[in-house]
PATORKE-473460 format. One record per residue (C-alpha): x negated, y, z negated; residue in three letters. Coordinates in steps of 0.5 Angstrom, whole numbers, plus 2048, in hexadecimal, padded with zeros to 3 digits. Layout:
<pts>
[pt [X, Y, Z], ALA]
...
</pts>
This chain:
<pts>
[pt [808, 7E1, 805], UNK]
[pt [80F, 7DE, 804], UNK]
[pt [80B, 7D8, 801], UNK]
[pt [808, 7DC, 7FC], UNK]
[pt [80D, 7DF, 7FA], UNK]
[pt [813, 7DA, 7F9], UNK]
[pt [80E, 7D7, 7F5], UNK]
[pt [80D, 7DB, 7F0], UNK]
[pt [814, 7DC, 7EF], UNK]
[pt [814, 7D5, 7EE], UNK]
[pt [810, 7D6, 7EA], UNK]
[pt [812, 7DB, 7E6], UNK]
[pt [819, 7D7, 7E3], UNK]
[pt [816, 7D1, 7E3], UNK]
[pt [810, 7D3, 7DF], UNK]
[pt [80C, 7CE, 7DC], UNK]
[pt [811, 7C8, 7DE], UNK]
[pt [819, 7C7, 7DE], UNK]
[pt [81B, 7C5, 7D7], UNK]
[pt [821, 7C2, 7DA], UNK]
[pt [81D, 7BD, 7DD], UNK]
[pt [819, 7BA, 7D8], UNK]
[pt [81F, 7B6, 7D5], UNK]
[pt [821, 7B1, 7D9], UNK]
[pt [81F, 7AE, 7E2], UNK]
[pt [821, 7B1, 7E7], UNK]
[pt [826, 7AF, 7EB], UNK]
[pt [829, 7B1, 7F3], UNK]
[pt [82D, 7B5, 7F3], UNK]
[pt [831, 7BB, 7F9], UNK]
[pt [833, 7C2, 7F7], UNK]
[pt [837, 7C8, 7FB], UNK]
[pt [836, 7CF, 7FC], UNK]
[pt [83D, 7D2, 7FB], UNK]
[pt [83F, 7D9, 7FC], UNK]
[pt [842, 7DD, 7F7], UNK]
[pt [844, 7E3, 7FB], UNK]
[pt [843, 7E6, 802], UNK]
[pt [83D, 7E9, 804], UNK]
[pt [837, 7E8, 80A], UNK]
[pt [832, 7E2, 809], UNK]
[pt [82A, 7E3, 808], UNK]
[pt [824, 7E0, 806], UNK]
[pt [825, 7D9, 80A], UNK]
[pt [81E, 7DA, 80B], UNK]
[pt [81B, 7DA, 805], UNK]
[pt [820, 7D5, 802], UNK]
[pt [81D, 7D0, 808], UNK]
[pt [816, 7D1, 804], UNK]
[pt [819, 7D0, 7FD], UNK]
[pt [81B, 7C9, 801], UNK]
[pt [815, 7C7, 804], UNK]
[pt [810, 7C9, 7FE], UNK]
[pt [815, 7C5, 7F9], UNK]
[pt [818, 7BF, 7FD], UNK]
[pt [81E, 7C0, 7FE], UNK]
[pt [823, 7C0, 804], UNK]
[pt [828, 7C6, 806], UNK]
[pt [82D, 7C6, 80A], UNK]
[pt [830, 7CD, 80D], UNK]
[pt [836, 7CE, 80E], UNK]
[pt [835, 7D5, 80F], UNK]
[pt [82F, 7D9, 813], UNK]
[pt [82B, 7DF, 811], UNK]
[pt [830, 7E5, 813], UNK]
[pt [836, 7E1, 813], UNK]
[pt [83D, 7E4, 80F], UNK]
[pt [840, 7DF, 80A], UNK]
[pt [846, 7DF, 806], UNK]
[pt [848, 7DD, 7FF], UNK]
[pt [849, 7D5, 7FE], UNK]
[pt [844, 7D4, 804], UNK]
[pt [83E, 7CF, 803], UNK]
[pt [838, 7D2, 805], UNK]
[pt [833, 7CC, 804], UNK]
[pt [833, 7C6, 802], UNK]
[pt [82D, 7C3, 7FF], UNK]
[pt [82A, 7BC, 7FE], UNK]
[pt [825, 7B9, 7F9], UNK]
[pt [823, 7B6, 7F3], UNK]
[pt [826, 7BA, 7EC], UNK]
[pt [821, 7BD, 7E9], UNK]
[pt [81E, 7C0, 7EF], UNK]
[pt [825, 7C4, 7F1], UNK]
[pt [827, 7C5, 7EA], UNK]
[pt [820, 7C9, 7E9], UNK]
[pt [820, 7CD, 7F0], UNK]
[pt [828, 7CF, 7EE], UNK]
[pt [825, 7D6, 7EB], UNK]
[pt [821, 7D7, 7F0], UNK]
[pt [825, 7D5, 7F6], UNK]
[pt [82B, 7D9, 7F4], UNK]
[pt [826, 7E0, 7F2], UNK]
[pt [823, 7E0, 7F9], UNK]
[pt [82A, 7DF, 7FC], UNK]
[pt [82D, 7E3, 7F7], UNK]
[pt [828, 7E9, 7F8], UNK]
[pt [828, 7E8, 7FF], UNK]
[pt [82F, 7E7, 802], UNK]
[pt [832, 7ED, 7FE], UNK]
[pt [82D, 7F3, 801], UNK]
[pt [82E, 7F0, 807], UNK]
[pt [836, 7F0, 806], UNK]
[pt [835, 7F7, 805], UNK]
[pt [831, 7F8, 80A], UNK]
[pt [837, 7F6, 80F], UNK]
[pt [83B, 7FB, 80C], UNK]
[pt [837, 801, 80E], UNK]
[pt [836, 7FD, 815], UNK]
[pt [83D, 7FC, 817], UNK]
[pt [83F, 804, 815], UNK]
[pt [839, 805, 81A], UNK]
[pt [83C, 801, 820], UNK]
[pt [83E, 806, 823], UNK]
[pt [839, 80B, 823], UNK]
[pt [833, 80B, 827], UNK]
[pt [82D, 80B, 821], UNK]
[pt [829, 806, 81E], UNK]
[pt [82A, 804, 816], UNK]
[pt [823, 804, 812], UNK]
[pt [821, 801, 80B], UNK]
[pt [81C, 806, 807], UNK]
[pt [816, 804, 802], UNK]
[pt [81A, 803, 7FD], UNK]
[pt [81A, 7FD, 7FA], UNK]
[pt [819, 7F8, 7F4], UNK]
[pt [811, 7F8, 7F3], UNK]
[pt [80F, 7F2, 7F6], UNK]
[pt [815, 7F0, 7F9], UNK]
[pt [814, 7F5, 7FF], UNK]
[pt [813, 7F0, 805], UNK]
[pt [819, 7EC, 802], UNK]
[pt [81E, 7F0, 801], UNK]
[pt [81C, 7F4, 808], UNK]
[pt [81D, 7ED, 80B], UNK]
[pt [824, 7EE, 808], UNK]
[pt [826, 7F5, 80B], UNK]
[pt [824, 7F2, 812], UNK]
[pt [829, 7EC, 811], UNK]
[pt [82E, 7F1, 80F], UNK]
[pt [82D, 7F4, 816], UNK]
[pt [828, 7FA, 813], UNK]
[pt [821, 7FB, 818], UNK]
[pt [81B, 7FC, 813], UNK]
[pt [818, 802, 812], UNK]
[pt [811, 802, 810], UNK]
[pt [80F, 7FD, 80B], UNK]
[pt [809, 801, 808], UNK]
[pt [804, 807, 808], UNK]
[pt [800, 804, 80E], UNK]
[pt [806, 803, 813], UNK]
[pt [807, 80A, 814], UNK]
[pt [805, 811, 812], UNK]
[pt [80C, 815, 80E], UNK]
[pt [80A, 81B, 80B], UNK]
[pt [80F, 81C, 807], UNK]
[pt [811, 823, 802], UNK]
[pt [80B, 821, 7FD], UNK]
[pt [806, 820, 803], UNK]
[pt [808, 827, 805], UNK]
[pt [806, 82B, 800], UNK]
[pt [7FF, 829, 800], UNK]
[pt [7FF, 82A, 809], UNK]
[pt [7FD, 831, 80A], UNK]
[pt [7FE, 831, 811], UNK]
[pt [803, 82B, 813], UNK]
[pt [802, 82C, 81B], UNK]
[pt [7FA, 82C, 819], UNK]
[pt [7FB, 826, 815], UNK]
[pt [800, 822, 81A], UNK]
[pt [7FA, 823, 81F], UNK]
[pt [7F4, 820, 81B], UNK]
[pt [7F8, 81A, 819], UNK]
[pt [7FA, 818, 820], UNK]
[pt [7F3, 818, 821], UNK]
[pt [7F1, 814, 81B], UNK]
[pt [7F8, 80F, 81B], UNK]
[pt [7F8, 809, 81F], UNK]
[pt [7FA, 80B, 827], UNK]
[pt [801, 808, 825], UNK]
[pt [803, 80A, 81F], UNK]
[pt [809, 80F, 81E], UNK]
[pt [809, 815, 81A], UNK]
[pt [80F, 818, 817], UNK]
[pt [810, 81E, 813], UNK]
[pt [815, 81F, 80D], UNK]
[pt [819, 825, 80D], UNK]
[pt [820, 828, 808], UNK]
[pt [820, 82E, 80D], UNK]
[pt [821, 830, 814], UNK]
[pt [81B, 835, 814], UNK]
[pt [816, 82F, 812], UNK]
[pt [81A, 82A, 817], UNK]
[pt [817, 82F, 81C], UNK]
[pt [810, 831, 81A], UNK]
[pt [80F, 829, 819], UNK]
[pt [813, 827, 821], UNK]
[pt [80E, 82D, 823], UNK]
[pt [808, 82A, 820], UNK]
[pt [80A, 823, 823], UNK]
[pt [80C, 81E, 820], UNK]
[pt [80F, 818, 822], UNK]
[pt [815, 819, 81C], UNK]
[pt [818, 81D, 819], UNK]
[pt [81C, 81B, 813], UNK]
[pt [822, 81F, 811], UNK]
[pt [822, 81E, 80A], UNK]
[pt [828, 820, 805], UNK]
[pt [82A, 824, 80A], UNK]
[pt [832, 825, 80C], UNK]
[pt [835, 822, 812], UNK]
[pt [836, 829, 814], UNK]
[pt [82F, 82B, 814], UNK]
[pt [82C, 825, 816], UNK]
[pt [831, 827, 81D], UNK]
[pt [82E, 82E, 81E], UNK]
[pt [826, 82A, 81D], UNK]
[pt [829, 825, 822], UNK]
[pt [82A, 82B, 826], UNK]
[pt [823, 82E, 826], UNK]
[pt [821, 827, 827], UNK]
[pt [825, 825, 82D], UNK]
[pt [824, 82D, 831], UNK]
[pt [81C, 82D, 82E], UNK]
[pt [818, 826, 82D], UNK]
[pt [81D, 821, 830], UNK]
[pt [818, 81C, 82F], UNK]
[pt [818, 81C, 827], UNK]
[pt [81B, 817, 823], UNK]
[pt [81F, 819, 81D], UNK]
[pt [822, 816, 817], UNK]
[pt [827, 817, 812], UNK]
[pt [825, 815, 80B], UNK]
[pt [827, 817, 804], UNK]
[pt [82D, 814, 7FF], UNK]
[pt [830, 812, 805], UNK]
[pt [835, 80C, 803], UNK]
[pt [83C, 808, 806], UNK]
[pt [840, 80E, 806], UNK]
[pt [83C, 814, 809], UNK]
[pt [838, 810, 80D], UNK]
[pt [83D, 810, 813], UNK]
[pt [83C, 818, 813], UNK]
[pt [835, 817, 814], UNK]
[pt [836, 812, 819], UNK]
[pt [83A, 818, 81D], UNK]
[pt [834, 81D, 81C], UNK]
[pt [830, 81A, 823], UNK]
[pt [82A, 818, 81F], UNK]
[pt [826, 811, 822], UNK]
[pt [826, 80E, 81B], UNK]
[pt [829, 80E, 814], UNK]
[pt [826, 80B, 80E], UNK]
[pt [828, 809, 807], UNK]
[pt [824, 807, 801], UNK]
[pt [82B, 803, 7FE], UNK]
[pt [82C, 7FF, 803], UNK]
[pt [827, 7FC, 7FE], UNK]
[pt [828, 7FF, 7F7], UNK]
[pt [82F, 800, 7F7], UNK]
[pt [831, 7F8, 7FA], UNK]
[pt [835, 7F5, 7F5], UNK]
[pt [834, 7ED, 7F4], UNK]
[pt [839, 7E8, 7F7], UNK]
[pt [83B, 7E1, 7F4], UNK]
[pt [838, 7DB, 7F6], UNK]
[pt [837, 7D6, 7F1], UNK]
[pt [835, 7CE, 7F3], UNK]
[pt [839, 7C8, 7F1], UNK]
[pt [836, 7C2, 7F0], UNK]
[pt [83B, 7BC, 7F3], UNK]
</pts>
């Protein structure tokens, strides 16, 4: 899978073939991958297939999940020129994409040190780019949650207006579902936090909940069905994600460790 998709990457800069290279022979030649900002490192794997699928050597000075600083060498790569100078874009893309969620990601994970509960990422994702930059929150210190429809069954808002009976569905489903799978019930209300606990469900996400009412739901939840995960989920950002931390639910996810991740500056350098 990650073959598939760093050639076709590849092939989308590259197109019909590299002009630049038409003009005159290629030559050896080395190059550095420099920081031009702080941040987290991430997309090592994929640039090693980029390596292996067009013949050149990386060398890495940093690892997947390791901090860099301004001025840092990352990498240094060796190879002939037309080769190293057709990846450039590509390279620095992934690695560019990549490093800046997984820099967001610690942000919101060094907030969380302190507390018992779990960060997730959400299905919000580019189209087509959802194992990639799924991979860059779990460099960035995040645990996955699901990836697709078939992980696990969330009903969520829109699927509650069509469920006349939640206990009743929830009931037909665990017999249908896989004997692993979860289910977890999205929920904007104490009263539907409720009905979905005693319906059993595995989760129950609190969904653009306050701090305050998630608190009395993890009340409910301790003193009642002490077994029930529960998650916080909802505009959570870098500066309100510590109040939830604070509520006592298991788990926190955030569709902006993704689509709020400004990109970093890495740029290479040939020697």
């Amino acid at each position: 899978m990650i073959e598939k998709f760093v050639k076709a990457t590849l092939a989308e800069d590259v197109g019909r073939g590299d002009l630049y290279a038409l003009v005159e022979p290629s030559i050896d030649a080395s190059a550095k991958i420099i920081a031009k900002s702080s941040g987290v490192i991430a997309g090592v794997k994929y640039i090693d297939v980029l390596a292996k699928v067009e013949n050149f050597e990386i060398n890495w000075l940093k690892n997947d999940s390791d901090i860099f600083e301004k001025g840092e060498v990352i990498a240094t790569l060796v190879g002939n020129s037309h080769t190293l100078l057709k990846v450039e874009r590509t390279l620095l893309n992934m690695l560019l994409h990549a490093s800046s969620i997984a820099t967001l990601t610690r942000k919101y994970v060094d907030i969380l040190k302190p507390y018992d509960v779990k960060l997730l990422d959400t299905r919000k994702t580019r189209p087509q780019l959802r194992v990639f930059e799924k991979y860059a929150t779990k460099v960035g210190g995040c645990i996955n949650h699901r990836m697709g429809l078939d992980d696990s069954l969330m009903i969520k808002d829109t699927h509650l207006k069509t469920i006349k009976d939640l206990k009743s569905y929830i009931s037909k489903a665990k017999k249908q579902i896989p004997f692993t799978t979860t289910v977890e019930v999205e929920a904007e209300t104490l009263e539907l936090a409720k009905e979905a606990m005693d319906a059993k469900a595995d989760i129950v996400m609190c969904d653009n909940m306050t701090p305050e009412l998630i608190k009395e739901v993890v009340k409910f939840r301790d003193e009642n069905f002490s077994h029930i995960l529960l998650e916080a989920s909802g505009n959570i950002s870098l500066d309100t994600i510590e109040s939830y931390a604070k509520s006592g639910v298991d788990a926190i996810s955030s569709g902006s460790l993704i689509h709020q991740a400004n990109w970093i500056d890495l740029s290479m350098k040939m020697d």
